[in-house]
N, C-alpha and C positions, 0 to 999 in steps of 0.2 A: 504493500500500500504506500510507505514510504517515498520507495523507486518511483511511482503512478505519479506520485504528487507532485516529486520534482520534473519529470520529464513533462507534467503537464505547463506548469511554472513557466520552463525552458519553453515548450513549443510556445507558448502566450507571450514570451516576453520576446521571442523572433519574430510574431507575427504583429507584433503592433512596433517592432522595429523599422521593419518591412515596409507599413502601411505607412506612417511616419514620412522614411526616406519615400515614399512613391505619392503624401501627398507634399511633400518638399519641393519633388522636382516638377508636376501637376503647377504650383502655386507659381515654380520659377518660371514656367512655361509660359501662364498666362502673364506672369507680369514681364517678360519680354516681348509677348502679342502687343501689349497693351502700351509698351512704351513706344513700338515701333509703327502703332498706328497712330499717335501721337508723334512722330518724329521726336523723340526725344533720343532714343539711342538707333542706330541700328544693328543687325547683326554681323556676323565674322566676315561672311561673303561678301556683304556689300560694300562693309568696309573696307577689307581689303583691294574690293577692285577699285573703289573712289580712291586708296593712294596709289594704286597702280598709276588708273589712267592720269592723275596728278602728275607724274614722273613721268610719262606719254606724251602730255600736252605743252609739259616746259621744254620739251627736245624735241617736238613732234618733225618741222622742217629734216633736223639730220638724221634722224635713225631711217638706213638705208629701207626701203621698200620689202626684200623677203624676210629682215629681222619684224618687221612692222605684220607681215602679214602669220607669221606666227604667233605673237605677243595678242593678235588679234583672235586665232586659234586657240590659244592656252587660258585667254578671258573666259571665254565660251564656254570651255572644260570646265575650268572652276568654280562655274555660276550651276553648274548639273552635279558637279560631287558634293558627296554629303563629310561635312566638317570635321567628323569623325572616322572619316577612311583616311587608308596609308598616302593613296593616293593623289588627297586632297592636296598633302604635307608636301609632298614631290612638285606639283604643279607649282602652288605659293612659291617654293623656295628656287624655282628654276623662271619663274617670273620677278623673283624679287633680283634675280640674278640679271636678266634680259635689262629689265628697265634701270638699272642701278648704274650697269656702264654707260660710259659717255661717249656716247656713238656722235661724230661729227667733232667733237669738241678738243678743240689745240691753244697751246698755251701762243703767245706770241714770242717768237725768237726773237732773239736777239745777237746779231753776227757783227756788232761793233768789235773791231780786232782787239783796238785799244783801252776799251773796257773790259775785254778778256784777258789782258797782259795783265793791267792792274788787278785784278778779281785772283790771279795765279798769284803774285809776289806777295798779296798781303795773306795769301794762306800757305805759301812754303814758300821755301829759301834755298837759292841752289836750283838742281835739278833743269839748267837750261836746254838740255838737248831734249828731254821729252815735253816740255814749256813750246819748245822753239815749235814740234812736231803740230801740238795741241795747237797751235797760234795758224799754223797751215791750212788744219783741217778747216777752222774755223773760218780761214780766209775764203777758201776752195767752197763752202759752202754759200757765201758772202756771193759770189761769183754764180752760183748755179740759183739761188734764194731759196735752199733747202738744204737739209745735213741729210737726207732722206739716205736709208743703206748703208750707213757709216758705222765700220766697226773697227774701233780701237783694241791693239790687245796690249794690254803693259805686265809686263810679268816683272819678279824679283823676289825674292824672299818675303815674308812678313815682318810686317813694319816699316817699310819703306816708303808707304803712302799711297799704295793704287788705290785704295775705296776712297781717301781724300781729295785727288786728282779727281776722280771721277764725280763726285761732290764739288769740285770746286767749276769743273767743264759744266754740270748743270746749271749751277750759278752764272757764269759765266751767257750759258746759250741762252738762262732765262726758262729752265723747264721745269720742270717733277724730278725728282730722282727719286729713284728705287732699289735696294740692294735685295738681291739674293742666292744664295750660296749652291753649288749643286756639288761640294765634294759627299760623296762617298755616296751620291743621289743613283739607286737601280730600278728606280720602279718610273718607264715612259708616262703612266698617271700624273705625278707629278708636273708632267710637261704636258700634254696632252689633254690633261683632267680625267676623270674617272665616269663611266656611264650612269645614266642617271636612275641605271636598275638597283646600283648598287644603293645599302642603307649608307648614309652617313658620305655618299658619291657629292664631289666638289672639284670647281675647273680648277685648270691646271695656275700656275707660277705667274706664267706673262697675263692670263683674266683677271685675278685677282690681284696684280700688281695695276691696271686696268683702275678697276674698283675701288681700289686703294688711293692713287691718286689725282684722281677724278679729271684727268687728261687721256685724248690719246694719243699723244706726241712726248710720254716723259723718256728722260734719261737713263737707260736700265745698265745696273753694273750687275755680272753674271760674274761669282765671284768662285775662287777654286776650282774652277774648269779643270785645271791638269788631273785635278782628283776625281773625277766623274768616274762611277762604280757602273755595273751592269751586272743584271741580277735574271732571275728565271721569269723576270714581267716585261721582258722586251729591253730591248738596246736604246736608252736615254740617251745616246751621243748622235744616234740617227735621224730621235723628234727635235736634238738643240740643231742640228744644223736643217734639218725644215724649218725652223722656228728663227735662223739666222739668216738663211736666204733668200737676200730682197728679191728673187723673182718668185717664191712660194709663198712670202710669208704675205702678201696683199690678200689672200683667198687662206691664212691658216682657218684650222677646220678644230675646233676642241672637242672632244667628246661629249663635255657634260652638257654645250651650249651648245652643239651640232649645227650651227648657224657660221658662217664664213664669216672674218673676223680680220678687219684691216689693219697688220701690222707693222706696215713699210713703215709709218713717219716713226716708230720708235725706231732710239737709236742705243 
């Protein structure tokens, strides 16, 4: 009788737990109905595509036409999934991806020699033969009115100043700069970015360098090249030199953003 008593107890005290949480979420229910016919809140979906199209409409001119009619396709998707599938979460965050770079947008150069010299002496000392080199490029660019396909390589020991030089050329050109490292890098994901089947799947180095500084014309330092590893996920020195070659890199292709992605003005 004892046993009887409690197990009755127990099932009564789950069943008005139950009821409880189910008229909890009933209540929450309608007072989301209620606010959103009232325009006072709306919901996930809506919101999130009023800040999509928000980021759409301040860049709408430059984002090229087949990224546009994507972004136009994945709106769609996202307004039919329900907020609670994996699904949903994949779309959002590969839209949040589309509309966040800065498709069209370049810093304005700057190819004064003479403001390059000065910008070089007041951050290192010494060092004229690769000053002199850096003063050329910059000219030769001055000449053509683009650095477009320009790639420097400074090698020497550590400590010597390549990441600083290369900070001081942005300075210098008037861009973004960007540092990142690819010693002992074996996985082409990295480079490439990852598909977007995978969980926790995100673009590669140069998209989120992109994203990062909200150019697409900065100055990218690729640093420990000599160290570049290869591993069982494909040959990373095959995607850096796709990824370095001004005739490929106009149309590179990322995995995760699958959308051709103009990379020529970085330098």
């Amino acid at each position: 009788m004892e046993i009887s008593r409690i197990q009755e107890s127990i099932a009564k005290a789950i069943e008005e737990k139950i009821s409880g949480e189910q008229r909890r979420y009933l209540l929450n229910e309608q007072l989301k109905a209620i606010k959103k016919e009232l325009g006072v809140e709306t919901d996930d979906k809506t919101a999130l595509s009023a800040k999509f199209r928000e980021r759409i409409e301040s860049n709408k001119e430059k984002i090229p036409a087949h990224v546009m009619q994507v972004i136009e396709e994945e709106l769609t998707k996202l307004q039919l999934l329900e907020a609670s599938s994996s699904e949903f979460n994949v779309t959002r965050n590969y839209l949040d991806w589309l509309t966040a770079l800065p498709w069209g947008n370049y810093s304005d150069e700057n190819f004064d020699v003479l403001r390059a010299q000065t910008i070089l002496d007041e951050d290192h000392y010494g060092l004229s033969d690769v000053k002199e080199r850096i003063l050329e490029f910059i000219a030769v660019g001055k000449l053509r009115g683009t650095s477009q396909g320009k790639i420097i390589c400074l090698s020497g020991p550590p400590g010597v100043g390549k990441t600083s030089i290369g900070r001081s050329i942005a300075r210098a050109l008037n861009r973004k700069f960007f540092r990142f490292s690819v010693g002992g890098l074996a996985d082409v994901a990295e480079i490439k970015g990852h598909r977007r089947t995978y969980i926790g799947a995100m673009p590669g180095k140069m998209v989120q360098c992109l994203k990062n500084v909200g150019t697409a014309n900065p100055l990218v330092l690729i640093d420990e090249i000599d160290k570049l590893g290869r591993g069982h996920a494909g040959d990373p020195a095959s995607a850096l030199l796709e990824l370095l070659d001004p005739e490929q890199n106009a149309n590179f292709l990322d995995h995760y953003l699958d959308v051709p992605i103009d990379l020529s003005k970085v330098s």
